[in-house]
Each structure stands twice: as C-alpha cells, then as structure tokens.
Backbone bond lengths (Angstrom), bond angles and torsions (degrees), N, CA, C in turn:
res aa  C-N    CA-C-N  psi(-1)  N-CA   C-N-CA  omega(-1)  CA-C   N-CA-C  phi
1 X - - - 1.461 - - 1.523 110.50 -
2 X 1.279 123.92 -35.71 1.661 130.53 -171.91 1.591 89.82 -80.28
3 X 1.286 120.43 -44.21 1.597 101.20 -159.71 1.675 108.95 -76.40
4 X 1.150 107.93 -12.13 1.715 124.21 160.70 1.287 108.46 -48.54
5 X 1.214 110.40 -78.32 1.472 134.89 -168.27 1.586 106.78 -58.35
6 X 1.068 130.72 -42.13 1.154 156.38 156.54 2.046 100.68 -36.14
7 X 1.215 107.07 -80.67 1.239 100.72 -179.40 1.177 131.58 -83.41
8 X 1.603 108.68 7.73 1.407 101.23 142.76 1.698 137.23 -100.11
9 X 1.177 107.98 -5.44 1.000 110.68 179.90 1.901 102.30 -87.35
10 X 1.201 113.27 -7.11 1.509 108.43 169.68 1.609 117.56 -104.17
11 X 1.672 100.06 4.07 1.763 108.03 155.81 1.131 97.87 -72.75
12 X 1.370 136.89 -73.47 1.087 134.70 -177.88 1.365 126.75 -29.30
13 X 1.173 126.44 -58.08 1.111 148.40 167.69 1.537 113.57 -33.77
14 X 1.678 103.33 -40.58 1.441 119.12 -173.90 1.517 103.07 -61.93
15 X 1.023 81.45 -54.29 2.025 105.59 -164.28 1.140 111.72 -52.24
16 X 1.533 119.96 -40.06 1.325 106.96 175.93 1.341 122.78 -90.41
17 X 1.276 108.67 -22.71 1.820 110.25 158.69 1.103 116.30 -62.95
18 X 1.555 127.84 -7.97 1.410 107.08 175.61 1.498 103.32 -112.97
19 X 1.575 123.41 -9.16 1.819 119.90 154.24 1.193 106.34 -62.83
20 X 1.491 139.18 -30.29 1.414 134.14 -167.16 1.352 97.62 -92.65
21 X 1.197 138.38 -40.57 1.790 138.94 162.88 1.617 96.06 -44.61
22 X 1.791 135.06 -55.25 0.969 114.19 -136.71 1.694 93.15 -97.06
23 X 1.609 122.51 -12.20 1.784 109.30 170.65 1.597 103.05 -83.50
24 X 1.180 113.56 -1.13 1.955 100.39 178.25 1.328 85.23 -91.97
25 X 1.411 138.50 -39.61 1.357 101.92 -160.89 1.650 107.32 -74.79
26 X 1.376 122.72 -38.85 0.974 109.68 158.99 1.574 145.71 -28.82
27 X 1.451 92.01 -55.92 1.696 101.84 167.36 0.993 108.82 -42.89
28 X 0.985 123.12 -69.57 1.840 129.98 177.82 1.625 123.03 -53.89
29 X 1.153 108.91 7.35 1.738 122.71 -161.45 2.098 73.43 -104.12
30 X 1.219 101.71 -66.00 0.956 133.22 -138.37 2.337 98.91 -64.20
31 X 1.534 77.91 -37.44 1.713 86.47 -178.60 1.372 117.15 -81.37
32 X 1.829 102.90 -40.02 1.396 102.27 171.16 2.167 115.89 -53.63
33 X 0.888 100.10 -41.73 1.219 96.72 -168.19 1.513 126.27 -65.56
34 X 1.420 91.78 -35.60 1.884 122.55 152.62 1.681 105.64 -28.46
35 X 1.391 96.98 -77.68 1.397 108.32 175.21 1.671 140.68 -37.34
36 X 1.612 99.40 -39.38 1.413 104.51 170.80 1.464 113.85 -47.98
C-alpha cells in the first residue's frame, strides 16, 4: 500500500517539476527575444 502511495505522490511530484521546467524555459524564450 505505501509503495503505491509512494509512487504516486512522486508522479505528481514529476509533473510539477516538469510545469515549472516548462514556464522557465519559456521565461527564457521569452527574455532572449526581448533582447534582440
């Protein structure tokens, strides 16, 4: 039951490290282009 619980709460975990990966890359999409 824990190793369940366990791997879902580190899906989760995934998911939002990779929404927070996907607005930095943006940010940075977003500044470089600023810059030109």
């Amino acid at each position: 039951m824990n190793a369940i619980l366990f791997l879902e709460s580190l899906k989760t975990l995934t998911q939002k490290l990779e929404q927070k990966q996907d607005v930095f890359k943006a940010r940075c999409r977003y500044l470089n282009e600023r810059q030109k």
